[in-house]
N, CA, C and O atoms as a CHARMM CRD file, in Angstrom:
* protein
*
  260
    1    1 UNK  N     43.27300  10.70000  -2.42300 PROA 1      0.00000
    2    1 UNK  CA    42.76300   9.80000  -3.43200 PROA 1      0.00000
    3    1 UNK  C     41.41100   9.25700  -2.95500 PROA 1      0.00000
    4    1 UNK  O     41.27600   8.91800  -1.78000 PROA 1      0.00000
    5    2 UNK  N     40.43100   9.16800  -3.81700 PROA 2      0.00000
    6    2 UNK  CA    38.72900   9.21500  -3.46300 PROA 2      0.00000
    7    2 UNK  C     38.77200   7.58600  -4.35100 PROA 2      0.00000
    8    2 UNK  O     39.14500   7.23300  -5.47000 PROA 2      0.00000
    9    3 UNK  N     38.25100   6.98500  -3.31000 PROA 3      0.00000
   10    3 UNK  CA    38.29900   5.53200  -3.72600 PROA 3      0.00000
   11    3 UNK  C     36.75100   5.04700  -3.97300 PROA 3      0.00000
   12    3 UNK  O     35.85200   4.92000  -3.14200 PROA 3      0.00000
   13    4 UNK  N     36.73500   4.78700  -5.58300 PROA 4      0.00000
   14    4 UNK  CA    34.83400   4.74100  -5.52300 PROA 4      0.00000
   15    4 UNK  C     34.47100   3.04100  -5.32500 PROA 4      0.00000
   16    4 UNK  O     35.27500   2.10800  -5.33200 PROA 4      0.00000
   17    5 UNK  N     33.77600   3.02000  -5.24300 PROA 5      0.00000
   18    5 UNK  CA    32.81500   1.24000  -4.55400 PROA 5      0.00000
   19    5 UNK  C     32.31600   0.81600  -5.93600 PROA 5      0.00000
   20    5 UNK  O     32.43100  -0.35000  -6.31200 PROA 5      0.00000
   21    6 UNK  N     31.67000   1.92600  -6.81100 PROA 6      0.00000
   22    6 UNK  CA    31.15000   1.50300  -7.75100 PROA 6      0.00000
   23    6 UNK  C     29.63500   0.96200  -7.90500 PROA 6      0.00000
   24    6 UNK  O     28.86400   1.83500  -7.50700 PROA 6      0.00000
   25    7 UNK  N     29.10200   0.05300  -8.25800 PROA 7      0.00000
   26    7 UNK  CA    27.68800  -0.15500  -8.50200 PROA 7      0.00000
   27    7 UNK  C     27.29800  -1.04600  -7.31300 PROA 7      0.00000
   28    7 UNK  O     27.99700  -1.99700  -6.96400 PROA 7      0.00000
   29    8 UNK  N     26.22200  -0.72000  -6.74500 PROA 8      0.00000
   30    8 UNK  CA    25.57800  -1.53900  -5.59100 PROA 8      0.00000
   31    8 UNK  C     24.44300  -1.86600  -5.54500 PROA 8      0.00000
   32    8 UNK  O     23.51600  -1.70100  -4.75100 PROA 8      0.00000
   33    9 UNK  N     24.61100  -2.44300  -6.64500 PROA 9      0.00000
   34    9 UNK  CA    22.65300  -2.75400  -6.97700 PROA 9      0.00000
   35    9 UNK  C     22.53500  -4.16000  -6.77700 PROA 9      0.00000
   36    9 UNK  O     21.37300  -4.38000  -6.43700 PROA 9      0.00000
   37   10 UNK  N     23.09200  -5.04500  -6.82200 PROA 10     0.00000
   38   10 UNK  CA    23.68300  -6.14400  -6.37100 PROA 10     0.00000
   39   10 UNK  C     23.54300  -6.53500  -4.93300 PROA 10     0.00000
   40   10 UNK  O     22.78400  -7.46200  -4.64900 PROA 10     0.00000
   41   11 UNK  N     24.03400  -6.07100  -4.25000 PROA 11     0.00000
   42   11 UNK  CA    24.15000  -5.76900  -2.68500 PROA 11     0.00000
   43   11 UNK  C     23.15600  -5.17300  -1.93000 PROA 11     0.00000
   44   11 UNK  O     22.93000  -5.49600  -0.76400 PROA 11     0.00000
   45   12 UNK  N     22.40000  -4.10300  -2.68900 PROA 12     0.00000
   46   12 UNK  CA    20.97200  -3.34800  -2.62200 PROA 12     0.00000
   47   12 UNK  C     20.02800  -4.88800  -2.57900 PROA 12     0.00000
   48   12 UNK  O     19.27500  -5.06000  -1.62000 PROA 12     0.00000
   49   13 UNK  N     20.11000  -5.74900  -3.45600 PROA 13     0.00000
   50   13 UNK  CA    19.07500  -6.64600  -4.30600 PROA 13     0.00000
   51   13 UNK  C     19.23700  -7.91900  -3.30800 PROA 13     0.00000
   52   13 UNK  O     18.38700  -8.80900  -3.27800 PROA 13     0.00000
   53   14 UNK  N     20.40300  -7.93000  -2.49300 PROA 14     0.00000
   54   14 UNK  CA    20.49900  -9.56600  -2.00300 PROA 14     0.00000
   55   14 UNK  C     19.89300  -8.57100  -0.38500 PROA 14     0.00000
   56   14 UNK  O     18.85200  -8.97600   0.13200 PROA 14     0.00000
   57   15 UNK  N     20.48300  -7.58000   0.13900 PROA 15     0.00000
   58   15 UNK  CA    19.82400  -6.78900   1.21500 PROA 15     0.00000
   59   15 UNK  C     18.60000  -6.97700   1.26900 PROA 15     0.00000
   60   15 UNK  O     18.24800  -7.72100   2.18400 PROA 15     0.00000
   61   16 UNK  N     17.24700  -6.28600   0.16000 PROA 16     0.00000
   62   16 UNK  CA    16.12000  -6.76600   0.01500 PROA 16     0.00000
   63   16 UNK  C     15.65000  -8.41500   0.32600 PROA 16     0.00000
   64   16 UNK  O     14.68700  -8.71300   1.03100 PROA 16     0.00000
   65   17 UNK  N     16.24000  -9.06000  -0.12400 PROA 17     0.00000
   66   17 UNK  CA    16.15800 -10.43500   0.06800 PROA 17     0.00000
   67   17 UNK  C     15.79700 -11.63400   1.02600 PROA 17     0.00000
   68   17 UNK  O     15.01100 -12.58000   0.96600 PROA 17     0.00000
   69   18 UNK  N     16.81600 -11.12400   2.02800 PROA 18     0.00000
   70   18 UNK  CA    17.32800 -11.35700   2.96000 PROA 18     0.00000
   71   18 UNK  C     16.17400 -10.57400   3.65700 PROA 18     0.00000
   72   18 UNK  O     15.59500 -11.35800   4.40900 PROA 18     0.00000
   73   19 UNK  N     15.57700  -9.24900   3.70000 PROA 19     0.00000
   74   19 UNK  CA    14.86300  -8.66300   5.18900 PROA 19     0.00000
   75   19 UNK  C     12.92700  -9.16800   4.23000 PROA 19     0.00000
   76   19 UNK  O     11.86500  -8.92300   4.80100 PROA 19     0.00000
   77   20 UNK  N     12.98700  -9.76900   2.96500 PROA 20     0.00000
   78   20 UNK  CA    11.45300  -9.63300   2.54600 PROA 20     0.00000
   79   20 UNK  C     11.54100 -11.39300   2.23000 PROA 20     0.00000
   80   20 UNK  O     10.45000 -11.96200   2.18700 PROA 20     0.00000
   81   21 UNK  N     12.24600 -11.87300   2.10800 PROA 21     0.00000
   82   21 UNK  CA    12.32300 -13.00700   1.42400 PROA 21     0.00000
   83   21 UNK  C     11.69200 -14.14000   2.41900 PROA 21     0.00000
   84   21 UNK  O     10.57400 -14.59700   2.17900 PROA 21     0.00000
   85   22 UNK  N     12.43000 -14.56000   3.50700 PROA 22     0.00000
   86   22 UNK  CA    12.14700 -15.64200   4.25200 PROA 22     0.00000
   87   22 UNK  C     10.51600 -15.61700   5.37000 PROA 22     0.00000
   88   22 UNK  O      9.94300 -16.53300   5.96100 PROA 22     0.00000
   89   23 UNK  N     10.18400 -13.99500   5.25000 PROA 23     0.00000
   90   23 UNK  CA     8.84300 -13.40400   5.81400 PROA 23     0.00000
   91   23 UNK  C      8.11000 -14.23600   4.95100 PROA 23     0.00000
   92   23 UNK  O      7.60800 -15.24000   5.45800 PROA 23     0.00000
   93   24 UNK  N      7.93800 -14.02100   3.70900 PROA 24     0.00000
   94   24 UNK  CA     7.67100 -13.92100   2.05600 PROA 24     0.00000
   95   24 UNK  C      6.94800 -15.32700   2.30000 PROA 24     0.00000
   96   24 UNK  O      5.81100 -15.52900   2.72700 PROA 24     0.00000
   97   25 UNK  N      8.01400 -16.32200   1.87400 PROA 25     0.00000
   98   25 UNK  CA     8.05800 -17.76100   2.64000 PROA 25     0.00000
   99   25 UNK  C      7.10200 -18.31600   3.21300 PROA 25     0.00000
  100   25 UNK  O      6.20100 -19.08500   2.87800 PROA 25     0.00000
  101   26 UNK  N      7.65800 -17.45500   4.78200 PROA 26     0.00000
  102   26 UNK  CA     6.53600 -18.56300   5.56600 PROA 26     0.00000
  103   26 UNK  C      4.96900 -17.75500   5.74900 PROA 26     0.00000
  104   26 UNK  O      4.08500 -18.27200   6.43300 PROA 26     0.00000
  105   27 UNK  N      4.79100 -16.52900   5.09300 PROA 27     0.00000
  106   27 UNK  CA     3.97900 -16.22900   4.67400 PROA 27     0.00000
  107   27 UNK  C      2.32400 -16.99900   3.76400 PROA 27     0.00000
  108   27 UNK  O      1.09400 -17.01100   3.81000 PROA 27     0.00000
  109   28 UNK  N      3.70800 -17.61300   2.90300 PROA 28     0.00000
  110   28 UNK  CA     3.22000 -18.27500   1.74700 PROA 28     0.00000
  111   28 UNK  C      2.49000 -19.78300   2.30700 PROA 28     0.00000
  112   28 UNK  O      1.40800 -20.26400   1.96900 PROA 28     0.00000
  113   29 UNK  N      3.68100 -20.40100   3.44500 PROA 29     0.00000
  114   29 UNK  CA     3.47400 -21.71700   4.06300 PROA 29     0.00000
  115   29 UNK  C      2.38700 -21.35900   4.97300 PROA 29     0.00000
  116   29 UNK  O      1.41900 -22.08000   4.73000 PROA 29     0.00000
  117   30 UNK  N      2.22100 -20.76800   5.65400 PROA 30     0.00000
  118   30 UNK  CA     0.64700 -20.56700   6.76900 PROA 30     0.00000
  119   30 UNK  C     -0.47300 -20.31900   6.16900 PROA 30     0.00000
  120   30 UNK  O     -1.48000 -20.22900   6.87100 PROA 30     0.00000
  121   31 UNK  N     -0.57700 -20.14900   4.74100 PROA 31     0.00000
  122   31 UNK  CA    -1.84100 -19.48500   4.14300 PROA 31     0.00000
  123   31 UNK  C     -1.78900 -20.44500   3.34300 PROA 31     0.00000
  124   31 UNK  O     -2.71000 -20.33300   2.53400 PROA 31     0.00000
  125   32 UNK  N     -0.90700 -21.72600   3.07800 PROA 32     0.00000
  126   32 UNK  CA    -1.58500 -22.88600   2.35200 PROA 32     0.00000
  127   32 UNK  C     -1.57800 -24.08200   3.46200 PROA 32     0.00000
  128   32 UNK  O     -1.71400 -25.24900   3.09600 PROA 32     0.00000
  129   33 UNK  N     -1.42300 -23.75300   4.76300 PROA 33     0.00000
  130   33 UNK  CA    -1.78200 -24.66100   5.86500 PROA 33     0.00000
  131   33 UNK  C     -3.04200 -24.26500   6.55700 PROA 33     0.00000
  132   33 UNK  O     -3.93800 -25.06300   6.83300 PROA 33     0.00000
  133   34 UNK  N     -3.05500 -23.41300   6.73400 PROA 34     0.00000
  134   34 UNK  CA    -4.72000 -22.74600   6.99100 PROA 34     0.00000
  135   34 UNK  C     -5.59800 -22.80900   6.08100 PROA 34     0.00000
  136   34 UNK  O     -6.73900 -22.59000   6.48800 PROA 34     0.00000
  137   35 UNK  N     -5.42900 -23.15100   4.38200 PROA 35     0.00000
  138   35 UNK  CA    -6.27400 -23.92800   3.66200 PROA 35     0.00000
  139   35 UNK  C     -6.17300 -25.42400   3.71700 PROA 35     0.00000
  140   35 UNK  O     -7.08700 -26.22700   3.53200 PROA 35     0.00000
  141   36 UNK  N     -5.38800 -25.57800   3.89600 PROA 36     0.00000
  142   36 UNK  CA    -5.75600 -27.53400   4.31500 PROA 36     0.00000
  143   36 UNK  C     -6.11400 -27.87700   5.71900 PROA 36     0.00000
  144   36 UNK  O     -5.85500 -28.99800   6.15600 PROA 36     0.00000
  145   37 UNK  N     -6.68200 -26.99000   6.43100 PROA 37     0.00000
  146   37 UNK  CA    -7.30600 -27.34500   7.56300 PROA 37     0.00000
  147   37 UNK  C     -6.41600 -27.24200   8.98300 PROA 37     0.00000
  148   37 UNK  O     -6.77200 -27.44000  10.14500 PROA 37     0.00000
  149   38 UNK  N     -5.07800 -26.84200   8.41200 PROA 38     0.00000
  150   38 UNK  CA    -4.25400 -27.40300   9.51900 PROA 38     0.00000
  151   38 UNK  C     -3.99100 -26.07800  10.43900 PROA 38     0.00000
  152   38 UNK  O     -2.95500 -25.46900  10.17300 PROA 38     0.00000
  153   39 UNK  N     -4.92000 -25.49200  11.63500 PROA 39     0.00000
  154   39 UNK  CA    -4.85900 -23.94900  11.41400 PROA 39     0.00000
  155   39 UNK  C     -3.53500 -23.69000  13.09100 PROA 39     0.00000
  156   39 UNK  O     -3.04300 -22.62300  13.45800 PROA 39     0.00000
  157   40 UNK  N     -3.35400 -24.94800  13.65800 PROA 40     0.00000
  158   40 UNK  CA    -2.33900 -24.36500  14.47100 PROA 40     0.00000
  159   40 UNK  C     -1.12000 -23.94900  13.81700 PROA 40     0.00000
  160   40 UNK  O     -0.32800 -23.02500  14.00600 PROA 40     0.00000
  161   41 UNK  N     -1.20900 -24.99500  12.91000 PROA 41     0.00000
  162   41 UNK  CA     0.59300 -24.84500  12.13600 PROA 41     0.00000
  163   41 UNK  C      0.45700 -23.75100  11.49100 PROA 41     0.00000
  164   41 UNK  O      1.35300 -22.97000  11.81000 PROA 41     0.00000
  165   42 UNK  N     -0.40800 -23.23200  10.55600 PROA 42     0.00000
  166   42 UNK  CA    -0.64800 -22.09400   9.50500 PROA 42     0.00000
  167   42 UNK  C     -0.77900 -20.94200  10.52600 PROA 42     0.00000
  168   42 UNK  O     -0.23800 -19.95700  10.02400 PROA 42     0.00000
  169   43 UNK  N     -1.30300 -20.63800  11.82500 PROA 43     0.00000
  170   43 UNK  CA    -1.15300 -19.95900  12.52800 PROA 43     0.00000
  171   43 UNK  C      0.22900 -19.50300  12.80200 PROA 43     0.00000
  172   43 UNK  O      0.71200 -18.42500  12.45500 PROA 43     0.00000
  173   44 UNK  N      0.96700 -20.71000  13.64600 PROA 44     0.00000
  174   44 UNK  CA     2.52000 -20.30400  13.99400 PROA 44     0.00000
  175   44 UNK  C      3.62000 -20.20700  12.77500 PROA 44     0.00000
  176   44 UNK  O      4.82100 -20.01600  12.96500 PROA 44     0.00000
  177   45 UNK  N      3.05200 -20.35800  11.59700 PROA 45     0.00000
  178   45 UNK  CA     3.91100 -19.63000  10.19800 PROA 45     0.00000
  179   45 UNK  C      3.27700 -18.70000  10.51400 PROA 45     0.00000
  180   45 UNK  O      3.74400 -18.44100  11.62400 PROA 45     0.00000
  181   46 UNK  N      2.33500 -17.81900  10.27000 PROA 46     0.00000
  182   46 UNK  CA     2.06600 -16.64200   9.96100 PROA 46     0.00000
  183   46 UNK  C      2.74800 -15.58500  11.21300 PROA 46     0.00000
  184   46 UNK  O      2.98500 -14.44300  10.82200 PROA 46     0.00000
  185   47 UNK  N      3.04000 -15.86600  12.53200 PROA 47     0.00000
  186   47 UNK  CA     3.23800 -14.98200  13.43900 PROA 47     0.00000
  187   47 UNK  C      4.95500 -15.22100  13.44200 PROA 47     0.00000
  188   47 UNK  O      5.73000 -14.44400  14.00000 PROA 47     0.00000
  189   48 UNK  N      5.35900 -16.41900  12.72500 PROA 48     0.00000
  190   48 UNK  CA     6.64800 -16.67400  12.59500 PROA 48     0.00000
  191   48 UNK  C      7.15700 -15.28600  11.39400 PROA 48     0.00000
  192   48 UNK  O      8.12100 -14.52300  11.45400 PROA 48     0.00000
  193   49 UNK  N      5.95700 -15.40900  10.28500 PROA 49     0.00000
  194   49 UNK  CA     6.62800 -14.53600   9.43900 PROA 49     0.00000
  195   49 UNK  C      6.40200 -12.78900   9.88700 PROA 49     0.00000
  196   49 UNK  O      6.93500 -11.76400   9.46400 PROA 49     0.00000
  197   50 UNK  N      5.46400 -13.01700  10.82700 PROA 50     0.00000
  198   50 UNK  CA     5.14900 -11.20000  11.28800 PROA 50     0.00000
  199   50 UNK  C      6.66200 -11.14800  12.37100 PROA 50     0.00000
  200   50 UNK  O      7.25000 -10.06600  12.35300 PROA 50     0.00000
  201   51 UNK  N      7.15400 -12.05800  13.10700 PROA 51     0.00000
  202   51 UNK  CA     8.39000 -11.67700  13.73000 PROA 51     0.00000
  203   51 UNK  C      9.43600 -11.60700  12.68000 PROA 51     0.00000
  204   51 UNK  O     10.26300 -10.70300  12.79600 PROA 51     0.00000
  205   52 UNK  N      9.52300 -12.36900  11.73500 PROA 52     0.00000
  206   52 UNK  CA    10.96100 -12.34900  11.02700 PROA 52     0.00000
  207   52 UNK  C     10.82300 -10.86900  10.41600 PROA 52     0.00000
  208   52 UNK  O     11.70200 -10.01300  10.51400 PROA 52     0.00000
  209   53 UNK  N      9.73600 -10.71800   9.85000 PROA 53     0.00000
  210   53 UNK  CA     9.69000  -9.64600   9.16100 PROA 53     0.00000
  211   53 UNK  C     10.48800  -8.33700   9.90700 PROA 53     0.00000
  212   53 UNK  O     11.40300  -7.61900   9.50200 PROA 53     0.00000
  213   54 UNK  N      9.42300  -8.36900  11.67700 PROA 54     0.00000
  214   54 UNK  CA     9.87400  -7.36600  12.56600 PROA 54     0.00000
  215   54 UNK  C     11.35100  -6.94800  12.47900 PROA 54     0.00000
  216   54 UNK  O     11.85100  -6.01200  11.85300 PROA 54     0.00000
  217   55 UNK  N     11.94500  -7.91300  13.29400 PROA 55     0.00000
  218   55 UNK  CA    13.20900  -8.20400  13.44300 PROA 55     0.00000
  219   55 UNK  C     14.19300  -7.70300  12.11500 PROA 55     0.00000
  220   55 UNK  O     15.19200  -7.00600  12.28800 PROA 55     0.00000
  221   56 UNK  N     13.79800  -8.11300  10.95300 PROA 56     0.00000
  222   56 UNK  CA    14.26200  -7.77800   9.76200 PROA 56     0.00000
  223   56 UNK  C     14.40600  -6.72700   9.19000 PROA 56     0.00000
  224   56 UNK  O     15.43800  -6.42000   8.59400 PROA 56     0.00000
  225   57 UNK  N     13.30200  -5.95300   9.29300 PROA 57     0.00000
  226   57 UNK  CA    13.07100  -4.58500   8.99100 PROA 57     0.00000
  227   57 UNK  C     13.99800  -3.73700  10.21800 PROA 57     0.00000
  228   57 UNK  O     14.50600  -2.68900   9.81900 PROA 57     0.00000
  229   58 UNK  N     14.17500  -4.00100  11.23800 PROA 58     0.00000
  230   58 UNK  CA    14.98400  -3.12700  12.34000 PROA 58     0.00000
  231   58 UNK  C     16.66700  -3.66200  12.12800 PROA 58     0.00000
  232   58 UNK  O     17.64600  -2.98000  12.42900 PROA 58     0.00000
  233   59 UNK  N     16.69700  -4.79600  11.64300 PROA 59     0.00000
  234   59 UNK  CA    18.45500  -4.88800  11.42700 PROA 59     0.00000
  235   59 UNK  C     18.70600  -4.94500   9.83200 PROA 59     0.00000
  236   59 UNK  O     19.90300  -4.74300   9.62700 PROA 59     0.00000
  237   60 UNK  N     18.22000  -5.08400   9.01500 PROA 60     0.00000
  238   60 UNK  CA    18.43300  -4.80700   7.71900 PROA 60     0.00000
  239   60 UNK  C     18.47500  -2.71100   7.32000 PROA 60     0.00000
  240   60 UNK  O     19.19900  -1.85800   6.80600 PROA 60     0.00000
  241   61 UNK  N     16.97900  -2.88800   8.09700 PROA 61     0.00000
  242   61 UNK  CA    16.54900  -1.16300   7.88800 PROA 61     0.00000
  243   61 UNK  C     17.99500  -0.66800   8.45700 PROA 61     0.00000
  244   61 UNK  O     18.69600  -0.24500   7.53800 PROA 61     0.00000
  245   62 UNK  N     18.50400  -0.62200   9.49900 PROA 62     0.00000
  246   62 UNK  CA    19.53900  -0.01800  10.29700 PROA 62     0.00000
  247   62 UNK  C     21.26700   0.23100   9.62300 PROA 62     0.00000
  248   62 UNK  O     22.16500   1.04300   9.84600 PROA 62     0.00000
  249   63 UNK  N     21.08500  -1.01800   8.66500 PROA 63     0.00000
  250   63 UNK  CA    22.43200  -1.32000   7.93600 PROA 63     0.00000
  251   63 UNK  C     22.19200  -0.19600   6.79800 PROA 63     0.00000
  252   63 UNK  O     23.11400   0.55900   6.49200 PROA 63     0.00000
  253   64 UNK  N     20.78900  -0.10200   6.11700 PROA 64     0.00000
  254   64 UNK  CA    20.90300   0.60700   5.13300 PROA 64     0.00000
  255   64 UNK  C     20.92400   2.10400   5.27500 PROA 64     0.00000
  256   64 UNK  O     21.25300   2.76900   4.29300 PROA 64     0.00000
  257   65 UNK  N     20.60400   2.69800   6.40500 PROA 65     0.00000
  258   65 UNK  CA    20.33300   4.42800   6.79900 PROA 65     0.00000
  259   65 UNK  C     21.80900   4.48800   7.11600 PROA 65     0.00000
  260   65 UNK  O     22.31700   5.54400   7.49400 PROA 65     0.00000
């Protein structure tokens, strides 16, 4: 008996999420702190979001192959 899972687009969509989303974020937060002048903090978002991203892409990527 072949047991189907059914639709995973759902699970596909929160996966995405989760490895682009919180990069996404603090992406967003360092590039409106580096316009208000504030360039240490807008700095350590931006290298915050180049690690999450890293990290993200190697354990998200890994779940999905």
């Amino acid at each position: 008996m072949i047991l189907e899972v059914g639709n995973l687009d759902g699970l596909f969509t929160l996966i995405l999420l989760i490895m682009f989303g919180p990069a996404l974020l603090f992406l967003i937060v360092g590039i409106i702190l580096l316009a208000n002048q504030k360039k240490k903090a807008g700095k350590v978002f931006m290298i915050l979001a180049g690690v999450y991203l890293l990290i993200s892409l190697g354990v998200c990527g890994s779940m999905m192959s």
